[in-house]
DRENPA-3360 file (N, C-alpha, C; in nm, 2 decimals, always signed):
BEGIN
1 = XXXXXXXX = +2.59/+7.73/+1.37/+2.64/+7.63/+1.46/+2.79/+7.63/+1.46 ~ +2.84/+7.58/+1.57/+2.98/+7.60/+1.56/+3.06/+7.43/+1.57 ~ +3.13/+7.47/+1.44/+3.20/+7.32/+1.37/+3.37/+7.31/+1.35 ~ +3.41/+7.21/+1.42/+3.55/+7.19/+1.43/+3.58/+7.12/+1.28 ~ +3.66/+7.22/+1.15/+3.68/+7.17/+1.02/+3.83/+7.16/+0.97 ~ +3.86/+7.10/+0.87/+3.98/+7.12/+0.77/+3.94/+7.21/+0.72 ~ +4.03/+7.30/+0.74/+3.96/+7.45/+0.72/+4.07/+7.49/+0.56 ~ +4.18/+7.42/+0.49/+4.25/+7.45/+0.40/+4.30/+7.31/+0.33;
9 = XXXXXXXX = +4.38/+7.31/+0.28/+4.42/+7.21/+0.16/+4.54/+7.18/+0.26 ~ +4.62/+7.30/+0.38/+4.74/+7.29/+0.41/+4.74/+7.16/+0.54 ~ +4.88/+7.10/+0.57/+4.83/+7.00/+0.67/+4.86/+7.05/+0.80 ~ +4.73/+7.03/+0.92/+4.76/+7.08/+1.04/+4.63/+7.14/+1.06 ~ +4.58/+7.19/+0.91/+4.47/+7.31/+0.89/+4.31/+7.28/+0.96 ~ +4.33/+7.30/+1.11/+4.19/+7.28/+1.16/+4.17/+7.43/+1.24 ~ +4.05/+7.44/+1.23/+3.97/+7.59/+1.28/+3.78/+7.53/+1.32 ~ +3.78/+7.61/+1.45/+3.67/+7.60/+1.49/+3.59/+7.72/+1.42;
17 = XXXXXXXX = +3.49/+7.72/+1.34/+3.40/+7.80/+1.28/+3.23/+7.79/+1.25 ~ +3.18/+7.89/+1.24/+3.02/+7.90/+1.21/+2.98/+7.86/+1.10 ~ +2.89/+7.70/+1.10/+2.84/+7.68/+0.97/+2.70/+7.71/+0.98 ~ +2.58/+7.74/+0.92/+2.48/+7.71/+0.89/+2.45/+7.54/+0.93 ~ +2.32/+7.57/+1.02/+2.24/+7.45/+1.06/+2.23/+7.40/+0.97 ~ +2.24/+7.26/+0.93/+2.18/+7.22/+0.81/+2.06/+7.15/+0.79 ~ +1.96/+7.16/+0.69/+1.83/+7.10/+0.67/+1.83/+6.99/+0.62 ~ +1.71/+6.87/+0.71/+1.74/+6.71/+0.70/+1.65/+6.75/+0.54;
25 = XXXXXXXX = +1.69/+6.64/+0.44/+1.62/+6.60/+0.32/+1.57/+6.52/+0.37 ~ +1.49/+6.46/+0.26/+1.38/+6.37/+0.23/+1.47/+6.27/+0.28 ~ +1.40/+6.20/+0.34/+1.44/+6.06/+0.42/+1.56/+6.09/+0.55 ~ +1.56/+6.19/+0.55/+1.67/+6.23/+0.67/+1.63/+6.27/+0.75 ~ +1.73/+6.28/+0.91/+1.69/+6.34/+1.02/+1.84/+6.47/+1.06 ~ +1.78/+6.55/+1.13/+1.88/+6.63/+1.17/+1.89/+6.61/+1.35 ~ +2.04/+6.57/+1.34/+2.09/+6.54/+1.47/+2.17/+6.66/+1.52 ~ +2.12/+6.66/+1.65/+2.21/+6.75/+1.74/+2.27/+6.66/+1.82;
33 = XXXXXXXX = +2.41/+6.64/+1.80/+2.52/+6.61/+1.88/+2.60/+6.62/+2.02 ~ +2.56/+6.52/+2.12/+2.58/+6.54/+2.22/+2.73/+6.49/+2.25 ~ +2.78/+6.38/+2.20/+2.95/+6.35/+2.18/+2.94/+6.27/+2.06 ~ +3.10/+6.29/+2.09/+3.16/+6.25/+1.93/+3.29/+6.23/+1.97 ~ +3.32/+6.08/+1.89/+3.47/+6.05/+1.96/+3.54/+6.06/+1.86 ~ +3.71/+6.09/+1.85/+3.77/+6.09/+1.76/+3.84/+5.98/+1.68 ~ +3.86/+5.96/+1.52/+3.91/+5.81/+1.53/+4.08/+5.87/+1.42 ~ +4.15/+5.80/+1.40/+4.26/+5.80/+1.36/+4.24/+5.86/+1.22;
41 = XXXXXXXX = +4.10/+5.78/+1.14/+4.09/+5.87/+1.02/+4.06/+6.04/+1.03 ~ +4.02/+6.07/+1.12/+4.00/+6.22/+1.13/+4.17/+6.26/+1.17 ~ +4.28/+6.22/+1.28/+4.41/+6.25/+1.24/+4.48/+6.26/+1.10 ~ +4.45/+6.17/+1.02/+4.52/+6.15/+0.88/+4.46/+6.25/+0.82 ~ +4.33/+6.32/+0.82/+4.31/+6.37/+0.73/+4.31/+6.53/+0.77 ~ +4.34/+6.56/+0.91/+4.40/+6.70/+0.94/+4.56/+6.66/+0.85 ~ +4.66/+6.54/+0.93/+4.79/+6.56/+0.84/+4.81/+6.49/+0.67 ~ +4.66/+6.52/+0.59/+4.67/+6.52/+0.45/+4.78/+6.36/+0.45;
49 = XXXXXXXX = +4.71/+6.24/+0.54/+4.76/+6.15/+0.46/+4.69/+6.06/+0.46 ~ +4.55/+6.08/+0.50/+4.46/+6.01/+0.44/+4.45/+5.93/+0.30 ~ +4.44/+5.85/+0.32/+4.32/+5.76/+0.13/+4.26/+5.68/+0.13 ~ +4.14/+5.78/+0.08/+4.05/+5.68/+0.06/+3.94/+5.69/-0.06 ~ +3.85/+5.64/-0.07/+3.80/+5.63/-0.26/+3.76/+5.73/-0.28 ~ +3.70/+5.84/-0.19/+3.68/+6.01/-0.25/+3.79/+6.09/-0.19 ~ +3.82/+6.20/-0.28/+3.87/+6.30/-0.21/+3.82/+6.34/-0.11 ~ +3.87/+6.39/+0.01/+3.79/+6.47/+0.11/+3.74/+6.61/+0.06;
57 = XXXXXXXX = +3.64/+6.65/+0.09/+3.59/+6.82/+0.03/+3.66/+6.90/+0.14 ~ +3.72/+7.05/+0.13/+3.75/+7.11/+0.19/+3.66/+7.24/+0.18 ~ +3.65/+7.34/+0.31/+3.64/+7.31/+0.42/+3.49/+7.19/+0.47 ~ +3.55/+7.10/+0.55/+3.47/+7.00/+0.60/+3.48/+6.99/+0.73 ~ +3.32/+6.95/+0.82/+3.32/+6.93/+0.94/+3.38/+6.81/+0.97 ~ +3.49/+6.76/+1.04/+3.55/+6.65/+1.08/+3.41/+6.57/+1.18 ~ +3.54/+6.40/+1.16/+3.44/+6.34/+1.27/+3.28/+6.22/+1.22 ~ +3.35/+6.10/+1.27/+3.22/+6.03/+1.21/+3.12/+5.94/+1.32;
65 = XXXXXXXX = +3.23/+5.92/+1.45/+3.14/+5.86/+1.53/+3.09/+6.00/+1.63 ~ +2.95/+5.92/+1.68/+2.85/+6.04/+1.71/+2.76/+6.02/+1.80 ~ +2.67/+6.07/+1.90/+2.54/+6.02/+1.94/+2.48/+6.15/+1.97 ~ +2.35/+6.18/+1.97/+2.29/+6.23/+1.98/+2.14/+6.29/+1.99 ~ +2.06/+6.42/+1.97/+1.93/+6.37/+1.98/+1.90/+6.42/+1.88 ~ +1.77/+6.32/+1.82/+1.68/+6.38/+1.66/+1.63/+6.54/+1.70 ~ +1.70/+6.65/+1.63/+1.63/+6.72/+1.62/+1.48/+6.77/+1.53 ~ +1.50/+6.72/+1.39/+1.41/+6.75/+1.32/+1.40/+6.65/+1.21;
73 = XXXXXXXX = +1.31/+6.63/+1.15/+1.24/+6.47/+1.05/+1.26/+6.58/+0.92 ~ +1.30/+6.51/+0.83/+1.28/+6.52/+0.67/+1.19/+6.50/+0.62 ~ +1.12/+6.51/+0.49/+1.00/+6.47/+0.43/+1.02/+6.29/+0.42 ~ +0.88/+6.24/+0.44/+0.87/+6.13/+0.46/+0.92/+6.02/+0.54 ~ +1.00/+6.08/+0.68/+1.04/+6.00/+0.78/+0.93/+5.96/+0.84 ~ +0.94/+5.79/+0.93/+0.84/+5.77/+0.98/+0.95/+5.65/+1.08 ~ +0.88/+5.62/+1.18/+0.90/+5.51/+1.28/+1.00/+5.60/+1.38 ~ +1.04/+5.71/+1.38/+1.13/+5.81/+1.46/+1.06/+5.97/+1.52;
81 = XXXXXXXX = +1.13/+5.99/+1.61/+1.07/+6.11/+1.68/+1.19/+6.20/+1.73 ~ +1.11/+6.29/+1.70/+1.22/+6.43/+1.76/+1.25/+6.41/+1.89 ~ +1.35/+6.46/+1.93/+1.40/+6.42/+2.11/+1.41/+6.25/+2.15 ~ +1.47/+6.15/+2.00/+1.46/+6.04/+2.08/+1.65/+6.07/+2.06 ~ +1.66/+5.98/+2.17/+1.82/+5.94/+2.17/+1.92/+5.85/+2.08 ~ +2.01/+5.88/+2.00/+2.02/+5.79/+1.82/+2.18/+5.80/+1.90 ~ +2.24/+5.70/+1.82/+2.37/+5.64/+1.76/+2.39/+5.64/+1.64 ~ +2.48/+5.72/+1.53/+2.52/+5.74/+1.43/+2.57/+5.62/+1.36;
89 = XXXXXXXX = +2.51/+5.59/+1.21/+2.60/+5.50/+1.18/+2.65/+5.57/+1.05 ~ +2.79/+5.60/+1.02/+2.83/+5.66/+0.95/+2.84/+5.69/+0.73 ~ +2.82/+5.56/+0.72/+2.80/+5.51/+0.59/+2.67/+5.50/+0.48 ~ +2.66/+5.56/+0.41/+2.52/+5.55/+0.31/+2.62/+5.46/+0.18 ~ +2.56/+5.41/+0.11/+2.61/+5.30/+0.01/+2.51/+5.34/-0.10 ~ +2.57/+5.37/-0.24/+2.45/+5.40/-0.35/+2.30/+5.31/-0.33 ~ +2.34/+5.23/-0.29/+2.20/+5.15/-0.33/+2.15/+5.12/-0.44 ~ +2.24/+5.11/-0.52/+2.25/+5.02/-0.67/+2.33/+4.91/-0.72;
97 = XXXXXXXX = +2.46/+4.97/-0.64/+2.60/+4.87/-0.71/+2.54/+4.78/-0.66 ~ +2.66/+4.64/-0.69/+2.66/+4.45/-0.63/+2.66/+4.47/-0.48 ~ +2.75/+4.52/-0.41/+2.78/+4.59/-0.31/+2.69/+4.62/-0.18 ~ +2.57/+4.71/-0.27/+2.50/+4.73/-0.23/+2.40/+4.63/-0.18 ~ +2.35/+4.58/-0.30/+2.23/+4.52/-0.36/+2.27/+4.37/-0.25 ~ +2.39/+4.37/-0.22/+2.42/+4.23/-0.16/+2.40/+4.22/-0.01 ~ +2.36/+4.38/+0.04/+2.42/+4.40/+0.18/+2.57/+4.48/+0.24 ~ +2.61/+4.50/+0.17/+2.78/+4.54/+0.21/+2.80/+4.65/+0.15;
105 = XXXXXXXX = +2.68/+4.77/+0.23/+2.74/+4.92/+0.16/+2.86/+4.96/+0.21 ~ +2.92/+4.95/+0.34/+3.04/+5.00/+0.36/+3.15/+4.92/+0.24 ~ +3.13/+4.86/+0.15/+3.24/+4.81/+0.05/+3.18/+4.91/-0.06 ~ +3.07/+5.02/-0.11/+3.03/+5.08/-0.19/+3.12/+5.14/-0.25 ~ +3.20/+5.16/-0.36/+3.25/+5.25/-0.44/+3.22/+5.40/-0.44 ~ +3.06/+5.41/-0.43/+3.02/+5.59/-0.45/+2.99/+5.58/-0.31 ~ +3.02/+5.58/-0.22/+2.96/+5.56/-0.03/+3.02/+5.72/-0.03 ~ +2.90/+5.78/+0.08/+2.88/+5.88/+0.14/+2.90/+5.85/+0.31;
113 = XXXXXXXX = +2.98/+5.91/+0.33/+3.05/+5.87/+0.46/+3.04/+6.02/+0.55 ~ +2.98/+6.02/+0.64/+3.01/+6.21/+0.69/+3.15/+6.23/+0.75 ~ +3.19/+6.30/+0.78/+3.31/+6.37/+0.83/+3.42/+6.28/+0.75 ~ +3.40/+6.25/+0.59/+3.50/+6.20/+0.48/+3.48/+6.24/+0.38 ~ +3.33/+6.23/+0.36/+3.30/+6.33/+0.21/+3.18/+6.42/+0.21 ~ +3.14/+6.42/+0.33/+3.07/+6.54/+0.40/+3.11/+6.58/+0.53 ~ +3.01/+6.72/+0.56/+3.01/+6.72/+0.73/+2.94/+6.63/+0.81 ~ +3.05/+6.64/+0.91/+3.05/+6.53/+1.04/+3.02/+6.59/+1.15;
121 = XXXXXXXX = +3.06/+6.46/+1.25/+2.97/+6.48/+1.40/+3.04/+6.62/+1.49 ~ +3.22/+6.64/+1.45/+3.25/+6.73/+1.51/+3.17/+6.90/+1.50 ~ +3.05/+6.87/+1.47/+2.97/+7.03/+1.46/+2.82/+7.03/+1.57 ~ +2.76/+7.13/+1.60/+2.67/+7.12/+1.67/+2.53/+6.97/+1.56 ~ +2.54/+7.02/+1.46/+2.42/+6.96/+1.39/+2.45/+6.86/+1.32 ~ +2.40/+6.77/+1.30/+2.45/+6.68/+1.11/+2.38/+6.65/+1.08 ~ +2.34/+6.60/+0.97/+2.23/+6.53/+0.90/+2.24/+6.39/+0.82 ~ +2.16/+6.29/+0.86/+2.19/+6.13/+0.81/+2.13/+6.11/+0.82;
129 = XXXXXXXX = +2.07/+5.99/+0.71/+1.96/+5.91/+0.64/+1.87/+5.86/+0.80 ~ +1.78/+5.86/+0.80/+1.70/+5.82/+0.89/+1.72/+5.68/+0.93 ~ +1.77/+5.62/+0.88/+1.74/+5.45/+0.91/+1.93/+5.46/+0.94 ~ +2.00/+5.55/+0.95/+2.09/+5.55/+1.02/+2.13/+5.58/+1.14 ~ +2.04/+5.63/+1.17/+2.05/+5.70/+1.35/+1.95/+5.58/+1.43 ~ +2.01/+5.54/+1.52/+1.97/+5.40/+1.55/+1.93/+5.43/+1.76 ~ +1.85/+5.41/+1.76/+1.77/+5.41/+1.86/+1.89/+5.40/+1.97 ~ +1.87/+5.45/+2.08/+1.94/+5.37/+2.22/+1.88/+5.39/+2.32;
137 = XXXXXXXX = +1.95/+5.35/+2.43/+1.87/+5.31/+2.59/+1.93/+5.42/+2.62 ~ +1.84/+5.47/+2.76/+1.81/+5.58/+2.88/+1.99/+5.55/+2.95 ~ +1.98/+5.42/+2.93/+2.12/+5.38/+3.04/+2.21/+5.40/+3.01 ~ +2.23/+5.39/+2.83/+2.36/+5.44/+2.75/+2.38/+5.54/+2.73 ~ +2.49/+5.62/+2.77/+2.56/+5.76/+2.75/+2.59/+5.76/+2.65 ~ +2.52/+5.88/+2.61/+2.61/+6.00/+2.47/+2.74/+5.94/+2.46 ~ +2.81/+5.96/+2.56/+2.97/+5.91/+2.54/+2.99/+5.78/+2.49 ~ +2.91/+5.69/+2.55/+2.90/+5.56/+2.53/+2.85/+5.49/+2.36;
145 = XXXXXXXX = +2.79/+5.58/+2.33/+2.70/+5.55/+2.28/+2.78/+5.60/+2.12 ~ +2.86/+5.72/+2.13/+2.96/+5.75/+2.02/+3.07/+5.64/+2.00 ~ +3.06/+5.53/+2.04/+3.16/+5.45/+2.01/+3.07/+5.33/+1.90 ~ +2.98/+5.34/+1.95/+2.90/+5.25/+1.83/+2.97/+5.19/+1.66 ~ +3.01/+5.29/+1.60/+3.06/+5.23/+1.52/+3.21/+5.17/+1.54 ~ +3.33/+5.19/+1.62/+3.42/+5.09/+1.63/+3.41/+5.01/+1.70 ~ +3.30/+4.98/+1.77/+3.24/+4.86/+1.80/+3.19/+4.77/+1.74 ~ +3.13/+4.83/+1.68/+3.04/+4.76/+1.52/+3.15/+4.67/+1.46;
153 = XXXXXXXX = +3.26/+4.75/+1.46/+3.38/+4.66/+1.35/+3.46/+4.53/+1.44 ~ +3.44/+4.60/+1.60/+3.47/+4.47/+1.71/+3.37/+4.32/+1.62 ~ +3.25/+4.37/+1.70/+3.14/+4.26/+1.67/+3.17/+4.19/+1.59 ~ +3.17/+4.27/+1.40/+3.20/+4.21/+1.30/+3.37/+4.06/+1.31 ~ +3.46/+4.11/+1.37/+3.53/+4.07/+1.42/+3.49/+3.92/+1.47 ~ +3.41/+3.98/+1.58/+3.45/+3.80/+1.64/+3.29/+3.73/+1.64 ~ +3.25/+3.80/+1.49/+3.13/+3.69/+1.39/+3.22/+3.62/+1.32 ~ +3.32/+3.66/+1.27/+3.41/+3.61/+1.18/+3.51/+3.49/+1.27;
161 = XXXXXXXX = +3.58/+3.55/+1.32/+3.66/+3.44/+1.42/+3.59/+3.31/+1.52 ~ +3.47/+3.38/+1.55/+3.33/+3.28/+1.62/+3.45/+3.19/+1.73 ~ +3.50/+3.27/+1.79/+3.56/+3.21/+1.95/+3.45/+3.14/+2.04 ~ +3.58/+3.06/+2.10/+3.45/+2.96/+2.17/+3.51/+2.96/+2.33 ~ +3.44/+2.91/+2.42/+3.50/+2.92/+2.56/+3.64/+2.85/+2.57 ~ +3.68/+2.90/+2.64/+3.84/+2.86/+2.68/+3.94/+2.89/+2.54 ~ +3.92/+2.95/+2.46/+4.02/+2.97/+2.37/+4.13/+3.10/+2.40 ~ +4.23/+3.07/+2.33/+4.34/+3.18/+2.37/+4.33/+3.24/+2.23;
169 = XXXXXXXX = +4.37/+3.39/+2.27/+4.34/+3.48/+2.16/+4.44/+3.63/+2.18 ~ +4.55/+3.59/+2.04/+4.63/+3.74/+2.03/+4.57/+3.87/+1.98 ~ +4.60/+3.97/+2.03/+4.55/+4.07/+1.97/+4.70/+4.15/+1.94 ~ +4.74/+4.18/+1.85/+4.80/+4.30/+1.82/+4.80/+4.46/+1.78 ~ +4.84/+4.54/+1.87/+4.82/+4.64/+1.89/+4.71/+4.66/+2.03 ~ +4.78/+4.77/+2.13/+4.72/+4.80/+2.19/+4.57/+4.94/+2.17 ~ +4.54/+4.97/+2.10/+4.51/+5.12/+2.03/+4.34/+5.10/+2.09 ~ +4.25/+5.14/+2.07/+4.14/+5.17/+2.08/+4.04/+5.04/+2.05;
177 = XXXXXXXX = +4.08/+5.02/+1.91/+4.00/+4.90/+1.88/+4.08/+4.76/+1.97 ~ +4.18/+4.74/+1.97/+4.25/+4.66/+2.04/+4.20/+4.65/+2.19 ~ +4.18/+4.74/+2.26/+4.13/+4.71/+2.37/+4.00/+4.65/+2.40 ~ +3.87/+4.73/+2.28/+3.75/+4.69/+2.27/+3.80/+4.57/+2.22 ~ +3.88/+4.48/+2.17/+3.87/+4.33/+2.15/+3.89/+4.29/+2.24 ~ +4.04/+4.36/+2.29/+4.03/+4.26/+2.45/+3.90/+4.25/+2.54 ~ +3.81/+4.34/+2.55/+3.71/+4.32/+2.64/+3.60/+4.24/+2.57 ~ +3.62/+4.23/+2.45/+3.48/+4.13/+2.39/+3.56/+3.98/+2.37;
185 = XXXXXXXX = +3.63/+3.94/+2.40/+3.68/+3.81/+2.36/+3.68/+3.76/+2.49 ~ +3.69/+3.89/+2.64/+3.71/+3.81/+2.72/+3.55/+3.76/+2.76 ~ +3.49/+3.89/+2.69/+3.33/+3.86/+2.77/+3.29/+3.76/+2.66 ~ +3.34/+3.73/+2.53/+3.31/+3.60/+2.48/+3.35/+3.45/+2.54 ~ +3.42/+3.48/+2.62/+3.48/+3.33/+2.70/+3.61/+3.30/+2.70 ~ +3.71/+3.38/+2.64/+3.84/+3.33/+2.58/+3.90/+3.32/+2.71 ~ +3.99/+3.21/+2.75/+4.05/+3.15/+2.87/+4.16/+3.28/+2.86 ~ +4.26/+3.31/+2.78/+4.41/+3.38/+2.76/+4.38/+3.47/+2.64;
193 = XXXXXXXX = +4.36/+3.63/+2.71/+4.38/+3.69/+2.59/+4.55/+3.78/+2.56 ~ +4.62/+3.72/+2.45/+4.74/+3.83/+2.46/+4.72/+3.94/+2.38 ~ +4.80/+4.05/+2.45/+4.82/+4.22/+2.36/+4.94/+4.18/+2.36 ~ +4.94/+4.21/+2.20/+5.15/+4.23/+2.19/+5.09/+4.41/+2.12 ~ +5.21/+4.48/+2.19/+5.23/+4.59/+2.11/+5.42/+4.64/+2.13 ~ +5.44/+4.75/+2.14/+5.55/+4.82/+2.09/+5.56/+4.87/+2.27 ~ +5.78/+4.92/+2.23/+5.78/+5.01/+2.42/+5.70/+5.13/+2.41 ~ +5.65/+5.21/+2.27/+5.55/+5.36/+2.31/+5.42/+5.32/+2.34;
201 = XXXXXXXX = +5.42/+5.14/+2.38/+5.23/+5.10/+2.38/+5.24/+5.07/+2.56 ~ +5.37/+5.09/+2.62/+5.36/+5.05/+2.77/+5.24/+5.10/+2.84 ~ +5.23/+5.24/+2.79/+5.07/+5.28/+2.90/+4.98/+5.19/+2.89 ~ +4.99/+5.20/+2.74/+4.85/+5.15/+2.73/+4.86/+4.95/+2.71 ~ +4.96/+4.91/+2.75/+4.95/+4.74/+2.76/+4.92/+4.73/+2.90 ~ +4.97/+4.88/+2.98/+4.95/+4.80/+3.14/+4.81/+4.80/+3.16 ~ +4.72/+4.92/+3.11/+4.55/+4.93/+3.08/+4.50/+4.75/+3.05 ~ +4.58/+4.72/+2.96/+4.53/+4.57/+2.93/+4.56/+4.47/+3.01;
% end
């Protein structure tokens, strides 16, 4: 299959190359990748300034948000089918730590994250836990549908903030997630939402 990787230790070091399909394990599915969007952590870690609690492995398929279709079931998957249409969610959590055990594997210390400490969505195939590839609708696009996880962190967002109608709400930074706030605060009710950013954010404030 052909996979866009950190192909060296050096920074800049990306090359498109032939990996081997990979085979889903036990409790996994293998996804064929129809888009994949890019996020700032996949920049940092072409320019080696990444950190985060694993080293990145080199060479690695970049890329963690994804959608796609189940290609193939692992030993003992069950409630999923080949050819259905999934949304990647990128995080496995040991499933031991407090962390875990509490709900909050993305806080896991040993977390398995693809396109960070494995291959990612930037390749034809990947492979993730079954109960991470999450169902979607006929209506939602592949493209659409690869944004799932920084949307996820929107959501999370304004569970936390719990905005109510007519409230005014800053956002700083115009960037990607910044915009997905601006459209969920307005569709939450907020009367005034403001974007402060910077003069290199003009494109993207007049978008807002």
């Amino acid at each position: 299959m052909k996979a866009i990787v950190k192909a060296t230790a050096e920074a800049g070091s990306v090359r498109l190359v032939d990996l081997p399909v990979p085979e889903p394990g036990a409790g996994e599915v293998l996804v064929r990748i129809r888009a994949a969007s890019l996020c700032y952590s996949d920049v940092s870690i072409i320019k080696n300034t990444y950190v985060g609690r694993k080293p990145v492995p080199i060479p690695m398929a970049l890329g963690h948000e994804g959608a796609g279709e189940i290609a193939a079931l692992g030993a003992g998957v069950t409630g999923c089918t080949v050819g259905e249409r999934v949304a990647l969610e990128p995080i496995t959590g040991c499933g031991r730590c407090a962390m875990c055990r509490t709900g909050s594997p993305t806080m896991c210390a040993d977390w398995r994250h693809i396109g960070i400490t494995c291959h990612g969505t930037f390749a034809e195939y990947v492979t993730v836990p079954a109960r991470q590839a999450h169902r979607i609708s006929d209506k939602v696009s592949f493209a659409e549908a690869a944004l799932l996880e920084p949307l996820a962190l929107v959501v999370r967002s304004l569970e936390q903030s719990r905005p109510m109608v007519g409230d005014t709400v800053a956002i700083i930074g115009p960037g990607s997630l910044g915009m997905m706030h601006l459209l969920a605060y307005k569709a939450a009710g907020a009367a005034k939402v403001l974007v402060v950013g910077l003069d290199q954010d003009l494109a993207r404030l007049a978008i807002a």
